[in-house]
C-alpha positions as CSV (number, residue, x, y, z in Angstrom):
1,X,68.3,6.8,-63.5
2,X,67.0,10.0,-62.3
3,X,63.6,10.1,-63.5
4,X,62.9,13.5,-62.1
5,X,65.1,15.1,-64.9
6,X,63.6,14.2,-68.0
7,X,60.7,16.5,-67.3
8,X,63.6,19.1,-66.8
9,X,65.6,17.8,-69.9
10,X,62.3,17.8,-72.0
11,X,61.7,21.1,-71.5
12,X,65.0,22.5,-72.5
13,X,65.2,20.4,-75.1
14,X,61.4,20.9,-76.6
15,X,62.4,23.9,-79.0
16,X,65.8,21.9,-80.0
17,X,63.5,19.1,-82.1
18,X,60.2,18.6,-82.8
19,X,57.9,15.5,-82.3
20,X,58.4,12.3,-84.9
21,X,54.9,11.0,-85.8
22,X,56.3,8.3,-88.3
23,X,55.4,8.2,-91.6
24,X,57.3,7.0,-95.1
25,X,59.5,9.9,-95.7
26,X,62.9,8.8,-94.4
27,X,64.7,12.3,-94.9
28,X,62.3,13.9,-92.2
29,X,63.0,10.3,-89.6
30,X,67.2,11.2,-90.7
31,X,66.5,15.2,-89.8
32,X,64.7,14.2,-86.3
33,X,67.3,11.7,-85.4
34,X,70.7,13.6,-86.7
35,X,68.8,16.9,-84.3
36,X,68.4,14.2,-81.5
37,X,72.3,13.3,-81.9
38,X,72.8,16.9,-82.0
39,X,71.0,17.7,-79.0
40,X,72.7,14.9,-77.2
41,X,75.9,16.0,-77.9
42,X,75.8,19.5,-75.7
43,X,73.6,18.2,-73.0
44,X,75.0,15.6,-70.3
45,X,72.4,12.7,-70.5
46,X,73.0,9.1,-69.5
47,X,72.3,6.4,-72.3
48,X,68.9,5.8,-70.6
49,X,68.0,9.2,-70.4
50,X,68.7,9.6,-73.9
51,X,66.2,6.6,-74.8
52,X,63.1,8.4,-72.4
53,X,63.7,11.9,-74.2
54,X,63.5,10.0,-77.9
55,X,60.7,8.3,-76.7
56,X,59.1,11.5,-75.3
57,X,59.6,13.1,-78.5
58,X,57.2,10.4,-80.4
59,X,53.4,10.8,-81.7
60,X,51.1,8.8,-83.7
61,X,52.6,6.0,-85.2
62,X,55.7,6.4,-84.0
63,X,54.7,5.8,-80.5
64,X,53.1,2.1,-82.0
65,X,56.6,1.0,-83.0
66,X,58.4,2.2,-80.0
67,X,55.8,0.3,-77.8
68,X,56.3,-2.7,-80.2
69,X,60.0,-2.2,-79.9
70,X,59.8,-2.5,-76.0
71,X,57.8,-5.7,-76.2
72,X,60.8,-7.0,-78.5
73,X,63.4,-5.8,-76.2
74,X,61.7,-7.4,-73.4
75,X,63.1,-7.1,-69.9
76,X,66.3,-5.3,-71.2
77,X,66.4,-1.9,-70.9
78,X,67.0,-0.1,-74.2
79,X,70.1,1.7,-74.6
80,X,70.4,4.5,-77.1
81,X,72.2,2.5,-79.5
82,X,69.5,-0.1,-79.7
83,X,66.9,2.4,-80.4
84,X,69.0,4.5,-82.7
85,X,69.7,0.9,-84.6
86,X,65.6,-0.2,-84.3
87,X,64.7,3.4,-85.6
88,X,67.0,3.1,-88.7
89,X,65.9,-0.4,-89.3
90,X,62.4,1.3,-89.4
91,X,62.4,4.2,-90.6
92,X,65.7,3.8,-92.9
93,X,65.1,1.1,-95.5
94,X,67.9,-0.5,-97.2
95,X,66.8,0.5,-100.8
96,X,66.5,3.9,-99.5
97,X,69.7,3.8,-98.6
98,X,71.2,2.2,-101.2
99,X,69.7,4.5,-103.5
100,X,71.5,7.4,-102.0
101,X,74.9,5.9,-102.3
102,X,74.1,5.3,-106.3
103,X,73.2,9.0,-106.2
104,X,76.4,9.6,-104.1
105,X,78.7,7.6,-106.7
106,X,76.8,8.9,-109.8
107,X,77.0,12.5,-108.6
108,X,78.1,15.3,-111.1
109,X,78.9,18.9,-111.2
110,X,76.8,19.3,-114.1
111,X,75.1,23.1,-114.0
112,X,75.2,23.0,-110.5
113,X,77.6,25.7,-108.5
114,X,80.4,24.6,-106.4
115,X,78.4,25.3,-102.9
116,X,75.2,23.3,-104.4
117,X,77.4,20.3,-105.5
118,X,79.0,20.4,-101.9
119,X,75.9,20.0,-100.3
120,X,74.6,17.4,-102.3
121,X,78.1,15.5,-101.6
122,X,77.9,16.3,-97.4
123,X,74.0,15.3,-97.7
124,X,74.5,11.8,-99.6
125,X,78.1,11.2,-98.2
126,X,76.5,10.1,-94.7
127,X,75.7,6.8,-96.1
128,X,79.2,6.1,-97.7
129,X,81.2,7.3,-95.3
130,X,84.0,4.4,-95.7
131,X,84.1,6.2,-99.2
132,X,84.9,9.6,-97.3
133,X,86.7,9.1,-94.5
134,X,90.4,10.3,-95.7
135,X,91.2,13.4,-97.6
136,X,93.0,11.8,-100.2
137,X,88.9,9.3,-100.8
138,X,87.5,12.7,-101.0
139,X,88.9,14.0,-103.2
140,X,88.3,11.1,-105.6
């Protein structure tokens, strides 16, 4: 890896996403992470470089797990998909997510317009998306 260009890829990624300090609120960790993903997708990073922008991007308490994470990982070096899977495991819990896919199968119209209901079903159809992935299930 070319460590020279993260300082590079840093800086033109800086105003893309903010710092992730940790914390309990698992819709700002999903936001941070789904911005990373998006920021990935338009620049031309290698999986390591990926990991050491993420990484650069933490504060606080967030920079605790990720030094406990590296202890874990030991002599491997992390790829993005192991510290996209560690962050989830973290910062995702299972009844968090669980919870959204009751919301997701429980969700109504009710007084809420089309566009408003169709954002609800985008936001809570990322964590059924077995349930979403044909036309035909979508419609359902």
């Amino acid at each position: 890896m070319d460590r020279a260009r993260i300082p590079l890829l840093e800086r033109s990624v800086k105003d893309r996403f903010t710092l992730f300090q940790g914390g309990a609120d698992p819709w700002v960790a999903r936001s941070w992470l789904k911005n990373l993903k998006s920021t990935f997708g338009y620049m031309n990073c290698t999986d390591e470089e990926k990991v050491e922008l993420a990484a650069y991007r933490l504060k606080d308490q967030a920079v605790t797990w990720w030094d406990m994470q590296k202890m874990i990982f030991g002599e491997r070096h992390a790829t993005w998909s192991m510290f996209r899977d560690a962050f989830e495991r973290q910062y995702f819990p299972a009844t968090f997510c669980l919870a959204r896919r009751l919301e997701f199968l429980n969700l109504k119209q009710g007084d809420h317009s089309v566009m408003e209901c169709n954002e609800e079903f985008s936001r809570l159809a990322e964590f059924c998306p077995h349930l979403v992935a044909q036309d035909y299930h979508r419609m359902q």
